[in-house]
C-alpha positions in Angstrom: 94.0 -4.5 15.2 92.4 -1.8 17.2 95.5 -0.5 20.0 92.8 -1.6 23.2 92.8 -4.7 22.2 95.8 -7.3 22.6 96.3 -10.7 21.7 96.7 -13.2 24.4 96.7 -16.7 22.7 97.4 -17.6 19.1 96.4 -20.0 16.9 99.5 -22.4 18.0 98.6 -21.4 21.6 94.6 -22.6 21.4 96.0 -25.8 19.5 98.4 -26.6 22.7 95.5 -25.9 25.0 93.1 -28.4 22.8 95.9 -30.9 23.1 96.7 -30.5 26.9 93.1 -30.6 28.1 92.1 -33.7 25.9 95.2 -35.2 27.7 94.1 -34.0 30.9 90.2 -35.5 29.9 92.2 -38.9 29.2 94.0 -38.9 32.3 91.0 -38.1 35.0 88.6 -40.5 33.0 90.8 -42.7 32.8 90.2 -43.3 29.1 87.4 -41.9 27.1 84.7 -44.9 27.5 80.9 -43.8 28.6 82.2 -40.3 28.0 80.1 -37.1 25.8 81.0 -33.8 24.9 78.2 -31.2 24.8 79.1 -27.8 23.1 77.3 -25.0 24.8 76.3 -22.9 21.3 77.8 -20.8 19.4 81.7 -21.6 19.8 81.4 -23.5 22.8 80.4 -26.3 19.5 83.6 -25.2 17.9 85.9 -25.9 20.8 84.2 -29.3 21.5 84.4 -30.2 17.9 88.3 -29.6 18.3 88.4 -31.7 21.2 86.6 -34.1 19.3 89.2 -34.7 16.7 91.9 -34.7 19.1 90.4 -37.4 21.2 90.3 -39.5 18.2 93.3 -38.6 17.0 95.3 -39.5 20.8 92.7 -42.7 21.4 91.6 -43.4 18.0 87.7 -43.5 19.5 85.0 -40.9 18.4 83.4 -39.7 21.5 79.6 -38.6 21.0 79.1 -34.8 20.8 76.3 -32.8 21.1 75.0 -29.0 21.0 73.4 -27.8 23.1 71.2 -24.3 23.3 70.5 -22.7 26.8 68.2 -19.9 25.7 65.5 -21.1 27.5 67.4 -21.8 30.8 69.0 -18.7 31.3 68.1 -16.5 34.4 68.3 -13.4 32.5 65.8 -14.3 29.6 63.7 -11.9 30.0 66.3 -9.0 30.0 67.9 -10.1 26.5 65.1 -9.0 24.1 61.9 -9.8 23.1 62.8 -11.8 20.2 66.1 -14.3 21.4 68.2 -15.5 18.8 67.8 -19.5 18.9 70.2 -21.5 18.2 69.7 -25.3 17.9 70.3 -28.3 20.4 71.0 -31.6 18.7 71.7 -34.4 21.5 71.4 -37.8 19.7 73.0 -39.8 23.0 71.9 -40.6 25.9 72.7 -38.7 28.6 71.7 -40.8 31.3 75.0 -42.9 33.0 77.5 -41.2 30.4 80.3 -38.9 31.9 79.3 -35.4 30.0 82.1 -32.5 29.3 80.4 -29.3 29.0 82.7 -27.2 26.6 82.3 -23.3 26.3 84.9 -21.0 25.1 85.0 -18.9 28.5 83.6 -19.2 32.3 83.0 -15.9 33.5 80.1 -15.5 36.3 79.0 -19.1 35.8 75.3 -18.5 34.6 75.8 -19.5 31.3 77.1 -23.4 32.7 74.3 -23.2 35.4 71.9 -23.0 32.5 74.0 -25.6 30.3 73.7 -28.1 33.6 70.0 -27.5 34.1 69.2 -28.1 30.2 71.1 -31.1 30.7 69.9 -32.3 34.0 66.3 -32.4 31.8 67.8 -35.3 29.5 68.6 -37.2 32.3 70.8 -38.3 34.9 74.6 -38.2 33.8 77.1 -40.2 36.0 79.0 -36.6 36.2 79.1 -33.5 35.0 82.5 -31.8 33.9 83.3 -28.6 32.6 85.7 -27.5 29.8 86.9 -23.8 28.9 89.6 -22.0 26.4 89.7 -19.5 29.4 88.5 -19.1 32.8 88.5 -15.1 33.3 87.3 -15.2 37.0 84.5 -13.2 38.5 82.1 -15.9 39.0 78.6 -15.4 40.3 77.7 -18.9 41.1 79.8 -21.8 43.0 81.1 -23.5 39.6 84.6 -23.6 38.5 86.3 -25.8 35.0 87.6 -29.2 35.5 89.8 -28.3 32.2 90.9 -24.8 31.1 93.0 -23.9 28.6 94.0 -20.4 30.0 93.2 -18.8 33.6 92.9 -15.3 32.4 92.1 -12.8 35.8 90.5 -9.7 34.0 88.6 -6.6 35.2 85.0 -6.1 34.4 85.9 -3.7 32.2 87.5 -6.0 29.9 86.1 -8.2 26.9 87.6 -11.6 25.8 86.8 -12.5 22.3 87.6 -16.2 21.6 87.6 -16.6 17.8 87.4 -19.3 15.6 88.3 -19.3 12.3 84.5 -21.4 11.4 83.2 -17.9 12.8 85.8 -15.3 13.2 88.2 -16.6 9.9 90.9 -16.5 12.5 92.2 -18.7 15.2 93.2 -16.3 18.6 91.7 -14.9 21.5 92.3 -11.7 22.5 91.5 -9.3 25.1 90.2 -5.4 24.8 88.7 -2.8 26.8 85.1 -2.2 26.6 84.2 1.4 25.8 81.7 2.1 28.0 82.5 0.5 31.1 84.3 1.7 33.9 86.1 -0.2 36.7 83.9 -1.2 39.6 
């Protein structure tokens, strides 16, 4: 492991966080019925896949999950590339009346979930609109903040957090590093 970068959760530490905030999910919904989880792609689909299982392992129910892509809603679109890499959306629910988790593997400025809401917002109206995260780093942009986070991690701007799957990554962990070419605002 490169000696700027530093493990902050294992794989036993993401496991416990899954676990705690489908609990958590149970407990404010008061159950899972008329509930969806939408992954925000790429591993925002692996965490809600993960929560999947462990909803149906704690209530025995398969909650609906979809994947969602935001390319096209992001306010920075035009500053990626010319070509953006697009991923799929597959959304085989309805949206409308359901109470819909939105699952991404970090909230940092909040752009990315503005983008997830508004690509949401145009399958119809949801009875409400959560937010799940592995870890909330701070520095938000926008007014949005996680209904259910696995780590609050306060970081500098010069600091990366790599959230890796083992689908993706072929290891469980998330870890935090310096990035080289930043420097502290």
């Amino acid at each position: 492991m490169d000696k700027n970068c530093s493990v902050v959760m294992d794989e036993a530490a993401m496991q416990r966080a899954i676990t705690r905030i489908a609990f958590e999910i149970i407990e404010k919904n008061k159950g899972i019925e008329n509930l969806a989880l939408i992954g925000i792609q790429r591993r925002g689909v692996l965490m809600a896949n993960r929560l999947q299982k462990k909803l149906k392992e704690l209530e025995g129910i398969d909650v609906p999950m979809g994947i969602l892509d935001i390319t096209f809603y992001r306010d920075d679109l035009s500053l990626l590339s010319e070509m953006p890499v697009i991923n799929s959306t597959n959304i085989d629910f309805m949206v409308i009346g359901k109470k819909i988790i939105l699952v991404d593997e970090v909230l940092f400025t909040g752009r990315t979930v503005r983008a997830a809401i508004d690509a949401v917002m145009e399958l119809g109206r949801a009875a409400k609109i959560e937010l799940a995260v592995m870890i909330d780093r701070g520095h938000r942009e926008l007014p949005i903040r996680a209904d259910y986070v696995g780590k609050n991690m306060p970081t500098s701007r010069n600091e990366v957090v790599h959230v890796c799957f083992e689908e993706l990554d072929g290891k469980n962990e998330v870890s935090l590093s310096k990035h080289p070419e930043k420097k502290e605002d």
